[in-house]
MARSE-837444 format. One record per residue (C-alpha): residue number from 1; chain; x, y, z. Coordinates in steps of 0.1 Angstrom, whole numbers. Each point is the difference from the previous one (the first is absolute). Example, Ala and Ser with C-alpha at 12.3 -4.5 7.8 and 13.67 -1.06 7.14 Angstrom:
<rs>
r nr 1&kette A&u 123&v -45&w 78 .
r nr 2&kette A&u 14&v 34&w -7 .
</rs>
This chain:
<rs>
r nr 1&kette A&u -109&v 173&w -286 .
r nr 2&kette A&u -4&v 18&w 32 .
r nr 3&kette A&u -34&v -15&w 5 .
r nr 4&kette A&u 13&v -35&w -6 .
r nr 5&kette A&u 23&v 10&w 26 .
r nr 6&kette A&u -19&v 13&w 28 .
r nr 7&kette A&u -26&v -32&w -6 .
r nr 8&kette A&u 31&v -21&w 11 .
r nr 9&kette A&u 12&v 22&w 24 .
r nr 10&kette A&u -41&v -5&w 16 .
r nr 11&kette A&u -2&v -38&w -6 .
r nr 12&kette A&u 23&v -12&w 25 .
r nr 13&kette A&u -18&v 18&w 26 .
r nr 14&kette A&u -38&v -11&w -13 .
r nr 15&kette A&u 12&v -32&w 0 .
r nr 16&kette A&u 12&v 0&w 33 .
r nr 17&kette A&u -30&v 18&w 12 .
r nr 18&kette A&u -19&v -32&w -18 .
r nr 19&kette A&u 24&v -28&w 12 .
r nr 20&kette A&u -9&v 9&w 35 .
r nr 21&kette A&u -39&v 7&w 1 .
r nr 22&kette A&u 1&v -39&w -21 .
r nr 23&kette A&u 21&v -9&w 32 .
r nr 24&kette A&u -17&v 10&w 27 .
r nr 25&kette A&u -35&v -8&w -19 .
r nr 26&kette A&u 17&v -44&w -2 .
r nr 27&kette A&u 12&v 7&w 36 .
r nr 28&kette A&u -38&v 4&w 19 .
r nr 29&kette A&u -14&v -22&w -30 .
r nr 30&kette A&u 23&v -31&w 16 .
r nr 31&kette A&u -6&v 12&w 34 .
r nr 32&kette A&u -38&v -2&w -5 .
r nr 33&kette A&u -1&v -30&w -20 .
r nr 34&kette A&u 10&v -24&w 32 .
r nr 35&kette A&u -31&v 11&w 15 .
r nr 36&kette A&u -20&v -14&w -27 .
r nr 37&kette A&u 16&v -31&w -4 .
r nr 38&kette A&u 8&v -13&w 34 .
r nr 39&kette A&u -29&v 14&w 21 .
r nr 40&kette A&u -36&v -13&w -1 .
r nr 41&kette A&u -32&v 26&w -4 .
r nr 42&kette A&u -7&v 5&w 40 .
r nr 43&kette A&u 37&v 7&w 5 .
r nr 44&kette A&u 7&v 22&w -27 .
r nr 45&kette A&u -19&v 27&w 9 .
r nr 46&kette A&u 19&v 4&w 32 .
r nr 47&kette A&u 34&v -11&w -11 .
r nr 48&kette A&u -6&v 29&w -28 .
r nr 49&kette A&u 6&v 28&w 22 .
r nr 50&kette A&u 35&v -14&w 6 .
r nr 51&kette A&u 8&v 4&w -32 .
r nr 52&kette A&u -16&v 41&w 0 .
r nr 53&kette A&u 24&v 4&w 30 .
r nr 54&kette A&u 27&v -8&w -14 .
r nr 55&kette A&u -1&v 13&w -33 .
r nr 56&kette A&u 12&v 36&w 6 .
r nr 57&kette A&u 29&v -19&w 18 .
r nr 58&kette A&u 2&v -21&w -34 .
r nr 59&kette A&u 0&v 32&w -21 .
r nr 60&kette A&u 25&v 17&w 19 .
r nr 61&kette A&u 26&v -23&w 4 .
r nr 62&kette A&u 0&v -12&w -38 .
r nr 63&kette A&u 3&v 37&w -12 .
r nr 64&kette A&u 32&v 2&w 22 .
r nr 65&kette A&u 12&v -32&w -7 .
r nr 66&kette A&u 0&v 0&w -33 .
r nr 67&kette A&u 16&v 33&w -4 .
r nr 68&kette A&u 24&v -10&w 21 .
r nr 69&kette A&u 8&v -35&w -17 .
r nr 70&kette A&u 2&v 19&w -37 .
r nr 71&kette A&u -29&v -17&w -11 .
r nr 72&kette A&u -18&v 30&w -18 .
r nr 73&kette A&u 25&v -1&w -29 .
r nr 74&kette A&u 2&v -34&w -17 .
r nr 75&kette A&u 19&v 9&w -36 .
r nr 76&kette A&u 36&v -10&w 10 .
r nr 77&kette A&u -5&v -30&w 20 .
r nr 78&kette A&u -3&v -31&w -11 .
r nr 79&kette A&u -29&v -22&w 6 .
r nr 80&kette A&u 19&v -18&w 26 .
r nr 81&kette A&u 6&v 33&w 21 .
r nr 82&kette A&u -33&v 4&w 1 .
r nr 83&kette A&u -9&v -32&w 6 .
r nr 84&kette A&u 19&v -1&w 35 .
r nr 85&kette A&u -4&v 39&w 12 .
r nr 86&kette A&u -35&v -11&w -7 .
r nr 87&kette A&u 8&v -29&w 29 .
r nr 88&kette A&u 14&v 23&w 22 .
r nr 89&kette A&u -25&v 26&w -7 .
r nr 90&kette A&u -28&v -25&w 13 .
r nr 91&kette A&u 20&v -14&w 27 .
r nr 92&kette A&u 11&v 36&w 14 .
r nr 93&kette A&u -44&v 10&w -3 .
r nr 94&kette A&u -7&v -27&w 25 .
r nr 95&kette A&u 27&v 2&w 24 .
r nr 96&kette A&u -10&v 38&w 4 .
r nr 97&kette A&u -37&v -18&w 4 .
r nr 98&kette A&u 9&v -27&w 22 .
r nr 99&kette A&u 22&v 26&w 20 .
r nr 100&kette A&u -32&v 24&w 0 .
r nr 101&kette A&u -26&v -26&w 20 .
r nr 102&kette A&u 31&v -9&w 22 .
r nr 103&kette A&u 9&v 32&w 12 .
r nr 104&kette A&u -35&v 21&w 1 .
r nr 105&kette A&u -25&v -33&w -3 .
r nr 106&kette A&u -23&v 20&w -29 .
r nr 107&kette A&u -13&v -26&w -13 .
r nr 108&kette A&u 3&v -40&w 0 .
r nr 109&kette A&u 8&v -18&w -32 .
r nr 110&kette A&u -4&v -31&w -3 .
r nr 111&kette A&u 27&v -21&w -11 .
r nr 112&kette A&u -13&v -18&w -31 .
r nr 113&kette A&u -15&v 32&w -11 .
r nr 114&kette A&u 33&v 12&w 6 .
r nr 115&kette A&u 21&v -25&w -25 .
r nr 116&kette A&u -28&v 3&w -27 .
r nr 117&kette A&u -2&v 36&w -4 .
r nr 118&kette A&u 45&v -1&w -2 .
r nr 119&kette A&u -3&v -29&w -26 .
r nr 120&kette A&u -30&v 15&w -19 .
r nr 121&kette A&u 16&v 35&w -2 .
r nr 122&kette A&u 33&v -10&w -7 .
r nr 123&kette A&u -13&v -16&w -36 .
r nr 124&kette A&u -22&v 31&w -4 .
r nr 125&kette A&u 30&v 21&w 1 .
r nr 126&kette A&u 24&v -23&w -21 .
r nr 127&kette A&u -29&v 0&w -28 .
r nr 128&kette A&u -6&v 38&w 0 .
r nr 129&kette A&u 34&v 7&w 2 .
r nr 130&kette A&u 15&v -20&w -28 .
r nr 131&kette A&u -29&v 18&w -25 .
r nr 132&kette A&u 7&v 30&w 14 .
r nr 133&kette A&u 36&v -11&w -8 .
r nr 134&kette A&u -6&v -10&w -32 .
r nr 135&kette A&u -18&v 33&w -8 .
r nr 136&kette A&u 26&v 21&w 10 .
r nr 137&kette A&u 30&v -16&w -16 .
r nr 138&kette A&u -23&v 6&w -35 .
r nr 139&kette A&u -6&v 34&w 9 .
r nr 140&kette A&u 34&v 13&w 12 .
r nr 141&kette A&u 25&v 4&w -31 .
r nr 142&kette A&u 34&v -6&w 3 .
r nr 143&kette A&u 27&v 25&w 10 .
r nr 144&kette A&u 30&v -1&w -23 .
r nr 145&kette A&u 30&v 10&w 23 .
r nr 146&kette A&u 35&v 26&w -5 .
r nr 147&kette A&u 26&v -5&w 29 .
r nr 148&kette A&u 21&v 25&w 8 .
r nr 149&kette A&u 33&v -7&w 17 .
r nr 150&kette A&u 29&v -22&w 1 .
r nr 151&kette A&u 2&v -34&w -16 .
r nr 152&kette A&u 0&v -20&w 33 .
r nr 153&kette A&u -22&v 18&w 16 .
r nr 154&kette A&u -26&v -6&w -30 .
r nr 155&kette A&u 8&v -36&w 0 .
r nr 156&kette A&u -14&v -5&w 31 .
r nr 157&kette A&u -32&v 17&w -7 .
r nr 158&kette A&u -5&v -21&w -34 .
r nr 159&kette A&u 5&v -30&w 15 .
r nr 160&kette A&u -29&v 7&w 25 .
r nr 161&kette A&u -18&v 12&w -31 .
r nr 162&kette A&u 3&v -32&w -17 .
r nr 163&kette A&u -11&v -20&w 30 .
r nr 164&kette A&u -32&v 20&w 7 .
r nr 165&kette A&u -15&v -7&w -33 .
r nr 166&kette A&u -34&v 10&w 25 .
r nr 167&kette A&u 15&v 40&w -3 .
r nr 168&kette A&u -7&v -1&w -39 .
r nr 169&kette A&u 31&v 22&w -4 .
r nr 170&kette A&u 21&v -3&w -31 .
r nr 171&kette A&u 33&v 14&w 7 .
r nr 172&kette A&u 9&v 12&w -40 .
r nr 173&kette A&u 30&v 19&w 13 .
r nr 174&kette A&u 29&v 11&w 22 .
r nr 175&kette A&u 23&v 28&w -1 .
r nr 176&kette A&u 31&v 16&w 23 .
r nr 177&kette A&u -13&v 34&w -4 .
r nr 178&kette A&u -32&v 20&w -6 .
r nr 179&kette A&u 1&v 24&w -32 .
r nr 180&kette A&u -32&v 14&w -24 .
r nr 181&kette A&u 15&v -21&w -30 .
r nr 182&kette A&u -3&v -32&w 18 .
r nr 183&kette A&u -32&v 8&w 10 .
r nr 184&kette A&u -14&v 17&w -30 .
r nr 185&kette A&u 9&v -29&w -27 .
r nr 186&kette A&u -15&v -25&w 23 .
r nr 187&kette A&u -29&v 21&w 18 .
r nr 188&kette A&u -27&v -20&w -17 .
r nr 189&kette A&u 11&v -35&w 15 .
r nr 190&kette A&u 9&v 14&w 32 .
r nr 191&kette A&u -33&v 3&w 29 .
r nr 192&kette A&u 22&v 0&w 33 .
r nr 193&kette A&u 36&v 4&w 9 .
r nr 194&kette A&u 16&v -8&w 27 .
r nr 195&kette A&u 31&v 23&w 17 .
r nr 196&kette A&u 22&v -19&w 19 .
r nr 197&kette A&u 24&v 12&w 30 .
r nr 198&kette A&u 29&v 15&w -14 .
r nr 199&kette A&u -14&v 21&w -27 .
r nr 200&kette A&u 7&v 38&w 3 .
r nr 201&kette A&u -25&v 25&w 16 .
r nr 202&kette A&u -3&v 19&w -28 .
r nr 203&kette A&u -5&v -31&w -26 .
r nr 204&kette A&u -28&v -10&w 26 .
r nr 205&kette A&u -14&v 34&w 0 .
r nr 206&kette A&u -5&v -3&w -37 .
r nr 207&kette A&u -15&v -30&w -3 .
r nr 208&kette A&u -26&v 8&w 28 .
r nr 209&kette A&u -6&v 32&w -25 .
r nr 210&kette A&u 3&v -27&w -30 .
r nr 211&kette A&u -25&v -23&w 11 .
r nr 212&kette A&u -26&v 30&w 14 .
r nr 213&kette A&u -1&v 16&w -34 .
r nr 214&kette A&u -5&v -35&w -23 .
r nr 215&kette A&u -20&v -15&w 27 .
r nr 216&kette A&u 20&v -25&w 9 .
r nr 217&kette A&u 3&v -21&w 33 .
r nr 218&kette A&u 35&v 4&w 21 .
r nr 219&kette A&u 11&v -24&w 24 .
r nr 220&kette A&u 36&v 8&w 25 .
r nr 221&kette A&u 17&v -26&w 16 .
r nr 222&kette A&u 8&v 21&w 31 .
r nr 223&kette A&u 38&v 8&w 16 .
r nr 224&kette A&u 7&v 15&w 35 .
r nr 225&kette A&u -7&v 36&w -19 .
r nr 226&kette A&u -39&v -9&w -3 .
r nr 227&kette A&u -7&v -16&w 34 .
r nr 228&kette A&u 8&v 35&w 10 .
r nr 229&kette A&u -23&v 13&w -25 .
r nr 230&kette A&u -26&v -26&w 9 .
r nr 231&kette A&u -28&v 17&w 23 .
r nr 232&kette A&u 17&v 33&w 5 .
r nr 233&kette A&u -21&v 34&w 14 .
r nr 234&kette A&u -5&v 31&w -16 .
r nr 235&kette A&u 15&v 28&w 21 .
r nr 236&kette A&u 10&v 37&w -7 .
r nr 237&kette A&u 28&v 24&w 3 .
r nr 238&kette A&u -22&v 32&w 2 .
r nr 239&kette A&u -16&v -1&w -32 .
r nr 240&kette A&u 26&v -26&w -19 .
r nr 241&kette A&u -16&v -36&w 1 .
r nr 242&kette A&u 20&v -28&w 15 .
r nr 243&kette A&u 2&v -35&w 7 .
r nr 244&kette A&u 11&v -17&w 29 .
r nr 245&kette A&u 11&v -32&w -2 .
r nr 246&kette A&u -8&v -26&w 27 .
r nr 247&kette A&u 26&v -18&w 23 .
r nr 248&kette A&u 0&v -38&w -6 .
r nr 249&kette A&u -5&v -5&w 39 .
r nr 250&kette A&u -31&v -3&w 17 .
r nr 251&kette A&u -16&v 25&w 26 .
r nr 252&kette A&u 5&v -4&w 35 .
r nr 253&kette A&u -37&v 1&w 1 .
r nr 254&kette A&u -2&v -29&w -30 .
r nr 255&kette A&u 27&v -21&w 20 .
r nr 256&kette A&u -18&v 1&w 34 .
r nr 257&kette A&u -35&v -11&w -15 .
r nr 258&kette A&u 20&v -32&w -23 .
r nr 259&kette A&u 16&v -11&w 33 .
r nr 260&kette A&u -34&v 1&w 13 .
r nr 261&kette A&u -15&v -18&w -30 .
r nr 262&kette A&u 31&v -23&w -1 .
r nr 263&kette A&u -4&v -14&w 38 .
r nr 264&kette A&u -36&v -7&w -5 .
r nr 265&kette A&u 2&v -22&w -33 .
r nr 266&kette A&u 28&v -17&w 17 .
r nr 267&kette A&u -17&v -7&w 33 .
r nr 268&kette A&u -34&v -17&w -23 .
r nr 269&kette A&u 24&v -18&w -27 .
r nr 270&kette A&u 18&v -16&w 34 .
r nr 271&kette A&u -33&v -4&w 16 .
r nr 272&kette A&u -17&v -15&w -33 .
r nr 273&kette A&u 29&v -20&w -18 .
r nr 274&kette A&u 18&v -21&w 33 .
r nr 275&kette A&u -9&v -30&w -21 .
r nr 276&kette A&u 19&v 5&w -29 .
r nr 277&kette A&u 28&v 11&w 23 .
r nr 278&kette A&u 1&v -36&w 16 .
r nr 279&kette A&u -6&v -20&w -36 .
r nr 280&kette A&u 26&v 21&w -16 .
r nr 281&kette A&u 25&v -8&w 28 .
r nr 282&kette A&u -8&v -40&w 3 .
r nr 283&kette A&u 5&v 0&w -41 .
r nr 284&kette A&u 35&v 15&w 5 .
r nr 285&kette A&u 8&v -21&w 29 .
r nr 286&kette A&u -11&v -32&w -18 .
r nr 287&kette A&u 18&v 5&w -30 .
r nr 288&kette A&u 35&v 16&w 0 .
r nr 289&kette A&u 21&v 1&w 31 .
r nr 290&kette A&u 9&v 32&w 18 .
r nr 291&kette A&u -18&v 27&w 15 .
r nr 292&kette A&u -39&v 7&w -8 .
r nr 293&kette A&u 12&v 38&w 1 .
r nr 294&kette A&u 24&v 19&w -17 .
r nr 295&kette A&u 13&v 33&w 5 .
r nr 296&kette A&u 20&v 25&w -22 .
r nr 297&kette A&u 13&v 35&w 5 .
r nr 298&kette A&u -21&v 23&w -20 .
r nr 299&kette A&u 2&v 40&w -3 .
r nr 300&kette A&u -29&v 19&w 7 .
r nr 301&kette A&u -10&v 37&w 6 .
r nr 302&kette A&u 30&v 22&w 4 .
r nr 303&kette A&u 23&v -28&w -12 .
r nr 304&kette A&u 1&v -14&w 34 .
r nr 305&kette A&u 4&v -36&w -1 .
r nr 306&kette A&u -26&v -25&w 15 .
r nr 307&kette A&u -6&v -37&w 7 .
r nr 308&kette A&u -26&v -19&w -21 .
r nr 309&kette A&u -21&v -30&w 4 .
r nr 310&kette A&u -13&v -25&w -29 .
r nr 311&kette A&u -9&v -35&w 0 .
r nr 312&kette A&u 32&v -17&w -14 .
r nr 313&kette A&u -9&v -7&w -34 .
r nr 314&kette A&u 39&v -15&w -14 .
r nr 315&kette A&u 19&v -25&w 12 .
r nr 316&kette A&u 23&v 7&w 33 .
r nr 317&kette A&u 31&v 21&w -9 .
r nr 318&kette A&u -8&v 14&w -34 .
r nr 319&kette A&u 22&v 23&w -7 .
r nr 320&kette A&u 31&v -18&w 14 .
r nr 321&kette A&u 18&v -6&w -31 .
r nr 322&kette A&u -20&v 29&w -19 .
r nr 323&kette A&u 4&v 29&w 24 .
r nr 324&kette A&u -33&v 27&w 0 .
r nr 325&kette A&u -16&v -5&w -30 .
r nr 326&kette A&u -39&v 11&w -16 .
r nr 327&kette A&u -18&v -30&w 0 .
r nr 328&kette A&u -3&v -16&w -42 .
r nr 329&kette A&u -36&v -6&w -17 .
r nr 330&kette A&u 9&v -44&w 3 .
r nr 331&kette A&u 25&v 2&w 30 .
r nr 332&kette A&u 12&v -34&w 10 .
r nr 333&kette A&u 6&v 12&w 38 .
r nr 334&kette A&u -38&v 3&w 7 .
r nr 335&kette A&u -19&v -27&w 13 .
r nr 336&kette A&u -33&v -13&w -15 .
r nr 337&kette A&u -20&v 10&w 30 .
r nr 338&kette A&u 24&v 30&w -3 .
r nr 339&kette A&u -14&v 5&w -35 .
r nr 340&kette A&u -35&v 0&w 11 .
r nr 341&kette A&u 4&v 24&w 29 .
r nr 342&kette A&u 17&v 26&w -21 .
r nr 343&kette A&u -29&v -2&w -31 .
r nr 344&kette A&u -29&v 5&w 27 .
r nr 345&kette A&u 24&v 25&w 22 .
r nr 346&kette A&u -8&v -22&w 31 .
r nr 347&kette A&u 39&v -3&w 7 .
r nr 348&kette A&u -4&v 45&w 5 .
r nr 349&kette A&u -28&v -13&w 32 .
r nr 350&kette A&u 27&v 8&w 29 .
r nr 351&kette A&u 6&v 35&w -15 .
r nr 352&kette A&u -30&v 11&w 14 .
r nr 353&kette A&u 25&v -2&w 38 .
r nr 354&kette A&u 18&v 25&w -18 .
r nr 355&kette A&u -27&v 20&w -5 .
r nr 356&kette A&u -12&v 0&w 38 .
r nr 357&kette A&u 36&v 5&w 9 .
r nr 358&kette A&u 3&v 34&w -22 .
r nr 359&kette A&u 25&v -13&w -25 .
r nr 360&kette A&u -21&v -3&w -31 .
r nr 361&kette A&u -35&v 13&w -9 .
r nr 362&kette A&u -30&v -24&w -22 .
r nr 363&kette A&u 3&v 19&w -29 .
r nr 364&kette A&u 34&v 17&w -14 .
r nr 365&kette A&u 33&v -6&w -18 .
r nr 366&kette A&u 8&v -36&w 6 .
r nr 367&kette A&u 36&v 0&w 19 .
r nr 368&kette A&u 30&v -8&w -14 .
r nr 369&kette A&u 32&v -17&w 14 .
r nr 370&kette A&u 31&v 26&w 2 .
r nr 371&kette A&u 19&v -10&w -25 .
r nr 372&kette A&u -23&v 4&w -25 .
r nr 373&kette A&u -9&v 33&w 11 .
r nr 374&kette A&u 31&v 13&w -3 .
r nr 375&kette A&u 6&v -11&w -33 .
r nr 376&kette A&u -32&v 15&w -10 .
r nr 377&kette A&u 8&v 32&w 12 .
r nr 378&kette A&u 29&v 1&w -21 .
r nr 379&kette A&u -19&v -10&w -33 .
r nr 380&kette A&u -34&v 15&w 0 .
r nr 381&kette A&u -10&v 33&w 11 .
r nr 382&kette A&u -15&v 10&w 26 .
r nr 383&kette A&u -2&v -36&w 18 .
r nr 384&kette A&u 4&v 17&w 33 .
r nr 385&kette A&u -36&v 18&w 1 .
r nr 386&kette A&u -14&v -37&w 7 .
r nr 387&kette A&u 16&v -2&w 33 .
r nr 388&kette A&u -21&v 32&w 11 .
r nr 389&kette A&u -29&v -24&w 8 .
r nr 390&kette A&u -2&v -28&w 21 .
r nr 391&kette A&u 4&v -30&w -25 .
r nr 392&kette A&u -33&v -26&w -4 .
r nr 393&kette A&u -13&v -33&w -1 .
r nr 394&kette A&u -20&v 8&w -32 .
r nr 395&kette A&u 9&v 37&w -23 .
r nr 396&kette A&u -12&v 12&w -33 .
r nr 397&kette A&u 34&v -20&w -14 .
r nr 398&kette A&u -13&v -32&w 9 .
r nr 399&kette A&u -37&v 9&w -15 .
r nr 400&kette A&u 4&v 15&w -31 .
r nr 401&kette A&u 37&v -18&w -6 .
r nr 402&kette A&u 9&v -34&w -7 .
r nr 403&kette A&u 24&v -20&w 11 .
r nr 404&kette A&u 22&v 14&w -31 .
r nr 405&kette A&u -4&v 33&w 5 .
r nr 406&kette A&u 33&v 21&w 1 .
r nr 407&kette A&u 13&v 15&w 32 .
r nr 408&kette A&u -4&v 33&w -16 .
r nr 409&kette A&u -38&v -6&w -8 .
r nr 410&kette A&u -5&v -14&w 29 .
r nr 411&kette A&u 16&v 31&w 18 .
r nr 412&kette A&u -23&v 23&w -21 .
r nr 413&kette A&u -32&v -20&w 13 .
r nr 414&kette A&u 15&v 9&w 41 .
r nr 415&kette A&u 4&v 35&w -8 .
r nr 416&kette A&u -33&v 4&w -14 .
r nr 417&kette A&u -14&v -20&w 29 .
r nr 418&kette A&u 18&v 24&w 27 .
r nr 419&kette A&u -14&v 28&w -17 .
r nr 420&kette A&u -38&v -9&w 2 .
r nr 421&kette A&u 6&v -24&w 35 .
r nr 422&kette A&u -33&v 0&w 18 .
r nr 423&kette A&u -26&v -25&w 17 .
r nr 424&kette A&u -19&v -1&w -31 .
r nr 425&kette A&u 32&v -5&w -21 .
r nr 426&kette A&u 6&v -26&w 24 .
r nr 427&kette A&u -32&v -19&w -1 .
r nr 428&kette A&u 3&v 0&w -36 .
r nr 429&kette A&u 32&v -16&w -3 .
r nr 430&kette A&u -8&v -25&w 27 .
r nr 431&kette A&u -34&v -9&w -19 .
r nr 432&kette A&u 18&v 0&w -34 .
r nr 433&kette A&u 32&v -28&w 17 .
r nr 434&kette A&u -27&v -24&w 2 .
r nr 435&kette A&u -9&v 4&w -40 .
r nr 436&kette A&u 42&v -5&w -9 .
r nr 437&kette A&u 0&v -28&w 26 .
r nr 438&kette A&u -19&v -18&w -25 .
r nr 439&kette A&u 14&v 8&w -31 .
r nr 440&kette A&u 33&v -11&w -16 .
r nr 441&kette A&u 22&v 23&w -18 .
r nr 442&kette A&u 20&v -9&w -30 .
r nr 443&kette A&u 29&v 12&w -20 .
r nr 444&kette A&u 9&v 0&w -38 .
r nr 445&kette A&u 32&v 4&w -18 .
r nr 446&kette A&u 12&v 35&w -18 .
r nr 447&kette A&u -3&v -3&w -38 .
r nr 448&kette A&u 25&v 19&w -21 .
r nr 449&kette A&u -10&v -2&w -35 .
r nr 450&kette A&u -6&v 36&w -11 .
r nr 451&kette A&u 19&v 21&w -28 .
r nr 452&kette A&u 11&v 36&w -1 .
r nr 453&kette A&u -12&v 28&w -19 .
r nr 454&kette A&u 18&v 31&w -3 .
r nr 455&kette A&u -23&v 30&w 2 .
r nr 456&kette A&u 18&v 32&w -4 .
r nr 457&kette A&u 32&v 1&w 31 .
r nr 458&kette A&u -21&v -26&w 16 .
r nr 459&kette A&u -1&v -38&w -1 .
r nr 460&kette A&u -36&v -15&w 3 .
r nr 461&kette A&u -6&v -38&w 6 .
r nr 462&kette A&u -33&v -13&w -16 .
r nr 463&kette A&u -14&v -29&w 19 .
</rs>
């Protein structure tokens, strides 16, 4: 058992190893390919050492890229997924190339070369991926699942487990609180658990213990408790070992370098995207009267209140009859060019004057409109921390949420974010906004259709 054990434990990490020496191996193959196809015997020769050039360059960036895109771990996506980060992946690779031989004139590509080698290493990738996809969804077994925690709270997370039939979770059952007799009577069906916020320190302590001794997996869906947990430092009190948690507020030091980083992404996206400035403005103007601009009191660091800009993506006056209200999935107030701006983030273009101006920062909390932060405050913990950053046009939220997503996950996903904030964090989210840009999220309803079992003082709900 423990051997069968510790060659899963190693698999995911072989494979990954694998995944990406197969990647990088498709990525120089398409890149040399071009040269053979498109370029005569006499030229080939000379064009060749382009391609030597620009391989470490290649190498390099794809490693990064990938790592950055999640494209090393393929078992719970579904072909789709990786079938557009795929896209982007390519698409980011020569922008980085293109941006290279602009900006330090290394080497000179030329342009049909160019297309080829994208097109030609794009279908490399999408075949070796989907075996490799294939392969691993044989050889990864699937995790039958115990949550732990109250009944609406464990709603939400089987619904997401039914919709990502790619996670190959099974969820066999659901219980209020953790005991040995639930466990024990079920300990054979059960490979991970889940702990949900709300469940008691000590019942968390034993399952951690629980799950260490039978080898199980352990999964917490964190509160406001474990962000402070999350990345603390050892420290001592003479020979008594302590930690000590981290403030979730940036350095003065961290602040001063992302204001720096912050004013020179602006300055190039103004610089480089003027054009879809002016066509997102004529489409506004030419098809729904009013202003091309609109502007709305947000709150930003320290709760102080700000103006900010969009491209006006509903109809003139809104919220007339409906006072402040979160914009709906299918709302009938947004224009069709409206519709379009929002789903490729174009109508967020003007924000990047709030940037320059000091108000907002590329990558943090997206801000909210006061009203809706005070009524936050007042039902989720620890709402406030957000405000202790200046809020972004992109954040972890927007990234790893969807357009679903609860205010409190979504708030979990900030503090994490002003935790870890850092250029590289920063380049990582920006890099990653292109990959959501592209893909559509989608919802499902909550099933209810699971019966009780009484085990012992407890009541457990098989699935």
């Amino acid at each position: 058992m423990v051997m069968k054990m510790n060659l899963r434990a190693k698999f995911p990490r072989t494979f990954k190893f694998l995944l990406l020496l197969g990647d990088l191996f498709w990525i120089c193959f398409g890149a040399y390919l071009p040269f053979l196809l498109l370029l005569d015997q006499q030229t080939l020769s000379r064009d060749l050492s382009i391609y030597y050039e620009i391989l470490p360059l290649l190498l390099i960036s794809s490693g990064i890229l990938l790592n950055i895109n999640n494209m090393l771990s393929l078992v719970r996506k579904e072909f789709g997924q990786i079938f557009v980060g795929l896209l982007v992946f390519v698409f980011e690779l020569y922008i980085v190339v293109m941006a290279s031989n602009f900006f330090f004139r290394f080497f000179t590509y030329p342009r049909s070369v160019l297309l080829m080698a994208m097109l030609l290493q794009y279908i490399l990738l999408a075949g070796w991926n989907f075996f490799c996809w294939r392969l691993e969804k044989k050889c990864v077994v699937p995790k039958n699942v115990l949550i732990v925690g109250n009944d609406d709270l464990c709603e939400a997370v089987i619904s997401r487990i039914r919709m990502l039939t790619s996670l190959n979770y099974h969820t066999k059952f659901t219980c209020e609180k953790f005991s040995h007799m639930v466990t024990e009577r079920s300990n054979d069906l059960i490979d991970l658990i889940i702990v949900m916020p709300g469940v008691e320190l000590k019942s968390k302590d034993e399952i951690l213990h629980y799950c260490q001794a039978r080898g199980k997996q352990v999964m917490l869906v964190p509160d406001v408790y474990e962000l402070f947990c999350y990345g603390i430092e050892l420290d001592q009190i003479d020979d008594i070992p302590v930690f000590r948690a981290k403030y979730l507020k940036p350095t003065f030091e961290r602040r001063v370098v992302k204001r720096g980083f912050d004013l020179l992404v602006a300055g190039i996206g103004l610089l480089i995207l003027w054009p879809l400035f002016l066509a997102a403005a004529l489409a506004v103007k030419a098809t729904s009267r009013g202003p091309v601009l609109y502007s709305q009191i947000r709150v930003g660091r320290d709760e102080e209140e700000f103006r900010v800009y969009k491209f006006r993506s509903m109809v003139q006056n809104a919220e007339a009859t409906t006072g402040p209200v979160l914009a709906a999935k299918n709302d009938t107030r947004i224009t069709p060019v409206g519709r379009f701006l929002r789903a490729t983030r174009l109508d967020e273009l003007p924000q990047l004057f709030n940037v320059i101006k000091g108000d907002m920062s590329i990558v943090g909390p997206r801000p909210e409109r006061p009203v809706f932060v005070e009524q936050f405050k007042k039902e989720i913990p620890g709402y406030g921390y957000r405000h202790n950053v200046k809020p972004g046009i992109t954040g972890m939220a927007q990234v790893y949420g969807k357009y679903n997503t609860t205010a409190r996950d979504k708030l979990i996903y900030d503090l994490i974010y002003i935790q870890n904030c850092s250029v590289i964090t920063d380049l990582t989210l920006i890099i990653q906004t292109i990959r959501v840009l592209v893909t559509k999220s989608s919802t499902a309803g909550v099933e209810n259709n699971h019966g009780t079992v009484q085990v012992g003082e407890y009541q457990v709900h098989r699935l």
